[in-house]
N, C-alpha and C positions, 0 to 999 in steps of 0.2 A: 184520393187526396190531391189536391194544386200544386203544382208547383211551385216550390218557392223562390222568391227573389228578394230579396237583402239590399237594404240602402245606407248604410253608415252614413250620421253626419255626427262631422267630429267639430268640438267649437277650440279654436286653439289659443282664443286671445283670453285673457282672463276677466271676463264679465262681471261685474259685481249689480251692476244695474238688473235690480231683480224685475222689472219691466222689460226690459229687452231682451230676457232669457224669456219669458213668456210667452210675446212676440214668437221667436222662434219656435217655441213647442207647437203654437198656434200653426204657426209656418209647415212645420212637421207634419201635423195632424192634417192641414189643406190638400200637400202634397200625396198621401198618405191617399186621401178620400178620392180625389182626382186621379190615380191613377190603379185606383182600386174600381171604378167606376168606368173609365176607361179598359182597363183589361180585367174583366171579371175571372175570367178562368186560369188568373193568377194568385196567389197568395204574397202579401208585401208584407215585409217586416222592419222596421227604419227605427234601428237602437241609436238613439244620440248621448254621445260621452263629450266630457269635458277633461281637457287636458292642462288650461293653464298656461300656454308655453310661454306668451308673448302679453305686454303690458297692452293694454286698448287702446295705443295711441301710437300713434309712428309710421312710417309707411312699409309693407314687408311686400319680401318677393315673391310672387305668386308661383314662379318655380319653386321656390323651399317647403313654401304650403302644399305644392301637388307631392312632392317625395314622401313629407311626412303622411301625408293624407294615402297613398299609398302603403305605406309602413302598415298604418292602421286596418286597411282593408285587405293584406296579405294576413296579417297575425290573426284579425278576427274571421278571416274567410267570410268577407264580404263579395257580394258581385261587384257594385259600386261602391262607392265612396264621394261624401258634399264635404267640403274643408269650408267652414266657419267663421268667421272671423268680424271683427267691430272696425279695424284696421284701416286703411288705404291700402291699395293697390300699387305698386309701383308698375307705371306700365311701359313697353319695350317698344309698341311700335305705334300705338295710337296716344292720344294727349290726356289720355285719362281710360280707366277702367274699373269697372264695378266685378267682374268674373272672368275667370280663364277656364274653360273646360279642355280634359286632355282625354280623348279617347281611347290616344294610344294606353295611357294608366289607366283608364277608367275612373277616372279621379275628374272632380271640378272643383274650384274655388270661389269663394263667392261669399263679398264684403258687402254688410250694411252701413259701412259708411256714409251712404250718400242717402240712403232710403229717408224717406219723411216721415219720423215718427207722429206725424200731427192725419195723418194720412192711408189708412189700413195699413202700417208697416208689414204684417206678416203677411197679406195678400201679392204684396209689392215683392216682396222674402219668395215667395211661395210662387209665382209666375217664374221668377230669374232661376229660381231652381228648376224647374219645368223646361225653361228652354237650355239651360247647361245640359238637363239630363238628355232632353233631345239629341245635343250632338253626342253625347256619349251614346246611344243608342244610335247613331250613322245617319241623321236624318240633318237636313242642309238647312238654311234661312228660306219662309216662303210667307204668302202673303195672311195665312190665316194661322190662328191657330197658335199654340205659344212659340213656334217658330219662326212668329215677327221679329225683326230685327229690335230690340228693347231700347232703342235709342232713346226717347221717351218714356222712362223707366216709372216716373210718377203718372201716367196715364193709362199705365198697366191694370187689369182685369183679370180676374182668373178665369180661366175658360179651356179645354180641353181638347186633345189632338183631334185632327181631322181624321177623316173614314180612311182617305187613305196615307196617311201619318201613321194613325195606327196598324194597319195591314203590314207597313215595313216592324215597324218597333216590335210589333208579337211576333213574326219570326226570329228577331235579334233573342227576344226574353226564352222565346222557349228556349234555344240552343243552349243559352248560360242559364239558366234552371239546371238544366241537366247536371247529373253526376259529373263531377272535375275527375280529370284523368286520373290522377295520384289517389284516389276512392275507392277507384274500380280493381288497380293491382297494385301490389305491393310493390315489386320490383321493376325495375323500367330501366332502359339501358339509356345514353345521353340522345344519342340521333333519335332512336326509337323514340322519346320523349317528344321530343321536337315534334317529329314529323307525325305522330298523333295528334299535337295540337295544333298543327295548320288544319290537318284532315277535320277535325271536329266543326271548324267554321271556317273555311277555304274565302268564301264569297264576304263575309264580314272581314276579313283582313284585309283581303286587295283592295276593300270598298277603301276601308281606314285608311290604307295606302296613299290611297287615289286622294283620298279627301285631303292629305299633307300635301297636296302639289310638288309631288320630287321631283320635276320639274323646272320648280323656280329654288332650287338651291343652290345651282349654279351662281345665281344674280344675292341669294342669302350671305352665301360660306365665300365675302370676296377677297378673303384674304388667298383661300387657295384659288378660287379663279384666278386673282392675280399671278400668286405663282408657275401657274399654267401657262399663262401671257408669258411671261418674259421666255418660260420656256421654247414657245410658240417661234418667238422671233429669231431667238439663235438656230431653230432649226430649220426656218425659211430661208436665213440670209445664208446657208452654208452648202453647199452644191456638195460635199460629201455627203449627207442627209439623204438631196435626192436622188443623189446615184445607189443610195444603199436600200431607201424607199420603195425605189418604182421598180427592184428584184426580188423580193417580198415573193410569194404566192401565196393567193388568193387563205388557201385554208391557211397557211402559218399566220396569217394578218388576221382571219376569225380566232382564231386559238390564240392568240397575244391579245386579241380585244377583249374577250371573257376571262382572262386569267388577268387583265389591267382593271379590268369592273371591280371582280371579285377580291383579287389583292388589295389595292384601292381602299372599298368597301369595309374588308377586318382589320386593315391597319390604320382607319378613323376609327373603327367601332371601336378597337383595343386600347388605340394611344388617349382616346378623349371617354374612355372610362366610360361607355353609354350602354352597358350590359350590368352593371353594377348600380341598379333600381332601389336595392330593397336590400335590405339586411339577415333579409330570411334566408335561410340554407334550403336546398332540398330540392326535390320536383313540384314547382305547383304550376299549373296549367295555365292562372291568370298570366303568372309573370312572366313565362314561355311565350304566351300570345303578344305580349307587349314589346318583347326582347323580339321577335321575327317582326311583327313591325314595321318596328325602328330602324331594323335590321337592312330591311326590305325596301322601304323608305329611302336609304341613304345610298345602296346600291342601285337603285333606278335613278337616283340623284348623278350618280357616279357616270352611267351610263348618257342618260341627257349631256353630261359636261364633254365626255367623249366624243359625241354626235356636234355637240355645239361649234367645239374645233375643228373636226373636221369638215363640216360646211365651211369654216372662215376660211380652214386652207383652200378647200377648193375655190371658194370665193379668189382668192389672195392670186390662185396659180392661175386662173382664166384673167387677171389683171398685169400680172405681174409682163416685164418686156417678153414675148415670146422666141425673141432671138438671143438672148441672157439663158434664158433656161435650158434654148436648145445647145447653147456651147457649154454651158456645164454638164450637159447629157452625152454628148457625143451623138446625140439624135435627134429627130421630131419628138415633142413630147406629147402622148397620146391620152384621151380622157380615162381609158383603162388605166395609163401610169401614174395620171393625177389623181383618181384617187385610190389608188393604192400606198402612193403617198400621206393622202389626207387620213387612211387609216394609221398608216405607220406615224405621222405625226401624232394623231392624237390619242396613241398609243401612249407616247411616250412623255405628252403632257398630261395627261392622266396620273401619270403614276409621278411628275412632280408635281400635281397637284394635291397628289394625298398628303407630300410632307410639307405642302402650306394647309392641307387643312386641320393639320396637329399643331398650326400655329393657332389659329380661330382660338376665343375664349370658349373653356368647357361650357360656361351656364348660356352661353351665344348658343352653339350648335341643339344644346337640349331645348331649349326653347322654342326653335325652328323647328327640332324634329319633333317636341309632346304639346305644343301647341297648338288648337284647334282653331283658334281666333282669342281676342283680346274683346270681350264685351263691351 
């Protein structure tokens, strides 16, 4: 027997246009054959429900659609989930969008707003879903294949992953075919939980990781970077700092960086509610793998901002007067001491950068973190 894989598309705006519900099934069915055709030695299954939630007309937020679209794909024990909709798009960083795909949920969004109905509408449907489902399956923008950039969304063609598009995607499918953790035992303790579901797809996560750029959070989340700043300077201008600094050793400054990451890291994850996805209770393995993440995601984030500082310090103390630093030292000050400093500094902006980053708006941070790109 094939394995199977599950596509949920949920329509949430209330359609009455029985033409453009057709469209869609049409759309359904394209998707359907294309990637049936594409990976034979899968079995696809793409039950589409209608919800109603929203009038067809208005602009909604494509975060509210990927939660709800998550809801749906937790309760029906879907792999993925397409979220629907006739709507606009409200979009956060580009001038317009037609889809948001979140890998991190496995969830995408994706509005026929703009499609041409004078113009294969469900062909046009049926491509953008192909390249959303792309990025949920970990595969990047490229120059063939439905992982063109859709800029040109009416010039769209249906046509089918490359040879090797699909060598990555049928490793992603098999993994999530497989039996979900919570199938196999009854009983599962909380860590154990977890750390079964990193183990299950270790390389699919960090991929996902890698693909949010935690990296460029620092220059995102800039309400705490700023915080951090201010932090920064009262601790440069203050010669008790580097007298307290540059006596540090070595491992207490490793063991205060991992424990400023980690701290850091659960007091955004906690204060701005980013573990609380889904309404569903219980162990389920999708939303384990989304919640490590996120998780993961914000804590390498955390880590870059640490590192960020601490280059400016050093930067700062190789400028700063060298006869100032040395009379607030009572010595020469050595690049062992600077940076030992730059870690203690950016120790300690770190950790007042965590309570600027519980100023950040929640639906700011979730966006940066379940955001794959704005189509």
């Amino acid at each position: 027997m094939k394995p199977l894989v599950s596509i949920g598309w949920i329509l949430l705006s209330d359609v009455t246009d029985s033409s453009l519900l057709r469209e869609y099934e049409r759309a359904i069915a394209k998707v359907r054959d294309a990637v049936s055709n594409d990976f034979p030695e899968l079995s696809w299954e793409m039950p589409f429900v209608r919800r109603r939630r929203y009038p067809p007309h208005g602009a909604l937020d494509p975060l509210d659609l990927l939660e709800a679209g998550l809801l749906e794909k937790t309760k029906n024990k879907w792999d993925y989930a397409i979220v629907l909709v006739s709507n606009e798009l409200q979009p956060r960083y580009r001038i317009s969008t037609i889809g948001v795909p979140s890998s991190a949920l496995e969830v995408a969004v994706l509005s026929s707003s703009e499609i041409d109905n004078n113009d294969n509408p469900d062909e046009q449907i049926a491509m953008l879903a192909l390249h959303l489902l792309g990025h949920l399956w970990g595969l990047s923008h490229d120059d063939e294949g439905p992982m063109m950039p859709p800029e040109d969304y009416k010039s769209l063609k249906l046509c089918g992953f490359s040879e090797r598009q699909k060598e990555k995607v049928a490793q992603r499918l098999r993994e999530v075919s497989d039996e979900r953790l919570e199938e196999r035992e009854a009983k599962w303790g909380h860590l154990s939980f977890y750390w079964s579901t990193f183990w299950t797809d270790p390389g699919g996560i960090l991929k996902d990781v890698r693909d949010y750029s935690p990296w460029s959070l620092p220059i995102k989340m800039s309400r705490m970077t700023a915080a951090t700043a201010v932090s920064m300077i009262f601790i440069l201008m203050g010669s008790e700092s580097w007298e307290i600094g540059i006596h540090f050793s070595p491992y207490l400054l490793f063991v205060g960086t991992v424990l400023a990451v980690v701290g850091a890291t659960i007091f955004i994850f906690a204060g701005q509610n980013l573990g609380q996805i889904s309404r569903e209770t219980g162990y389920r393995e999708q939303l384990s793998r989304t919640k490590i993440v996120v998780f993961t995601t914000l804590m390498q984030g955390m880590f870059f901002l640490w590192l960020l500082f601490m280059f400016f310090v050093i930067v700062v103390g190789l400028v700063f007067p060298r006869d100032i630093l040395n009379s607030w030292l009572g010595q020469k000050l050595t690049l062992t001491q600077l940076f030992k400093f730059a870690s203690f500094a950016g120790i300690l902006g770190l950790l007042a950068g965590a309570v600027g980053g519980n100023l950040e708006e929640e639906e700011e941070i979730k966006a940066d973190l379940f955001y794959d790109e704005e189509t």
